[in-house]
C-alpha positions, 0 to 999 in steps of 0.5 A: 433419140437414138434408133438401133432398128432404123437404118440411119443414112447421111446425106450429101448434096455438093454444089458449086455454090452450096452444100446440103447435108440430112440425115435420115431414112430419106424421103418422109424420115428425114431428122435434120438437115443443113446447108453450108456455102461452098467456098475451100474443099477443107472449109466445107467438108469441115462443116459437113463433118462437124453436122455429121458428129453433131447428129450422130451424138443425138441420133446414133452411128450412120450406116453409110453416106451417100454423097452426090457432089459437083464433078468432074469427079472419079465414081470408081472405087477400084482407082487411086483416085476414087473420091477426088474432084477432078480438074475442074474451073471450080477454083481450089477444088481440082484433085480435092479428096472429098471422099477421104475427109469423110473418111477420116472421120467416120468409118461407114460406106460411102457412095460416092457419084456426081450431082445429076446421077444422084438425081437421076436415083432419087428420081428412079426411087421415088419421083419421075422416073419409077417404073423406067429402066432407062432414062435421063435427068438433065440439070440446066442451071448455073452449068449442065450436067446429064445423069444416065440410068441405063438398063437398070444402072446408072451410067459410068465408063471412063470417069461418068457423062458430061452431057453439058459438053455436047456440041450443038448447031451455032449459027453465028447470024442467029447468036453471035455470043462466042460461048461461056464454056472455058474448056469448049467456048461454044458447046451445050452449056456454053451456050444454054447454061445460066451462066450463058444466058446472063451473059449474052443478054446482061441479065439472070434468065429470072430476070427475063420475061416469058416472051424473051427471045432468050427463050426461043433459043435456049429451047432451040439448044436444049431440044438439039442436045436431047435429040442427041441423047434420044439417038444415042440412049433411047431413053424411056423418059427425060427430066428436066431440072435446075433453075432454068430448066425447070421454067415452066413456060420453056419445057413446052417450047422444049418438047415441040423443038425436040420432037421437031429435031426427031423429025419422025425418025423414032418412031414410038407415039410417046414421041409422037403423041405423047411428048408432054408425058415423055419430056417432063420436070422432077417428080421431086422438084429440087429435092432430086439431089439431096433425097438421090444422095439418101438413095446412093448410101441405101446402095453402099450396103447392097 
């Protein structure tokens, strides 16, 4: 049933290894929703176009779409090469003008901003970060990746942050794994991310018992990248997704190693006595992507 007092919003949450697509007012308004596997730039966008069409018959024009994808990727509308994945070890997608087969087919405002800063959106908007004006989403999955909402903002610059590429300490006598990043080898995903974990010790972090040495480790390099961010941002609260940052059993070795790595430095109690409230999982659970993409198309129209 069309609605002309609505506004009706596309949605988009690209990852490397699925799409998620709704349509709605986003977050208790939601009409439909899909999800299609990722495979070629053309493959995929085509069944993101073709659900778009379909909802629009039933339901009536958009009236922008949000569009939080997988990067690197260029967020600036004022370059050439907005709307373009950039070189990326996705296979097929490097240079890809995701924004543009959007655009030949629907003439709305599109938003257009990496996975973890949509996150970071949806989290300010509705879950865990309302109320802060600076603060951090990181993801620890398959790869990392940091949103930044600094001041009021989320955070751009040269193209937007990479904080899954941030060097940490290797002790190579502790962990001898050389690192799974192919641009860096040993930097923070390359030593933390899922992929990383499977691969040093031949098994999915799922698969792993709480007690794993694996997870000692992994809080150990998790803990040195966000004392990193604390100094860097300030920010007013970190959260903690994906599917393995958000073990419940790893976020407090998580919080005690960063406070740890601080070592008094900041001195503020919520990290002092309070770090349980200050490092903290998704307010929305894995819903922070799609619902920070519904978020992005309300900020196409401001």
């Amino acid at each position: 049933m069309k609605n002309d007092h609505v506004p009706l919003y596309g949605a988009i949450e690209g990852g490397g290894t699925k799409f998620i697509c709704a349509v709605g007012a986003a977050p208790k308004n939601i009409r439909a929703e899909a999800r299609f596997e990722t495979t070629t730039p053309e493959e995929t966008m085509a069944h993101v176009v073709d659900f778009f069409k379909q909802q629009e018959e039933i339901m009536g024009k958009f009236s922008a779409i949000g569009f939080a994808c997988f990067g690197p990727l260029d967020p600036d509308p004022a370059s050439n090469t907005f709307g373009f994945i950039l070189p990326t070890p996705k296979p097929g997608w490097s240079n890809a003008n995701v924004v543009g087969m959007l655009r030949d087919s629907f003439d709305v405002p599109v938003a257009f901003d990496t996975d973890v800063n949509g996150a970071a959106l949806g989290e300010w908007r509705w879950g865990a970060a309302q109320g802060r004006k600076t603060f951090i989403y990181l993801t620890v999955g398959t790869g990392i990746g940091g949103g930044a909402y600094v001041e009021g903002n989320l955070l751009h610059g040269l193209i937007h942050p990479e904080m899954g590429h941030v060097i940490v300490r290797h002790d190579m006598e502790r962990d001898p794994f050389k690192g799974a990043c192919p641009f860096h080898a040993d930097c923070f995903e390359g030593l933390a991310s899922g992929v990383a974990i499977e691969k040093r010790w031949g098994k999915r972090g799922s698969l792993l018992p709480a007690d794993h040495p694996a997870w000692d480790l992994e809080a150990d390099y998790i803990a040195q990248a966000l004392s990193n961010y604390v100094m860097t941002l300030s920010p007013q609260r970190i959260i903690i997704g994906g599917g393995v940052g958000s073990l419940e059993h790893l976020l407090p070795k998580v919080q005690e190693k960063t406070r740890g790595y601080i070592n008094g430095y900041i001195q503020s109690p919520v990290i002092l006595e309070n770090i349980e409230t200050y490092i903290v999982h998704p307010g929305l659970g894995n819903r922070s992507g799609i619902l920070g993409a519904f978020a992005l198309a309300e900020e196409a129209l401001q």
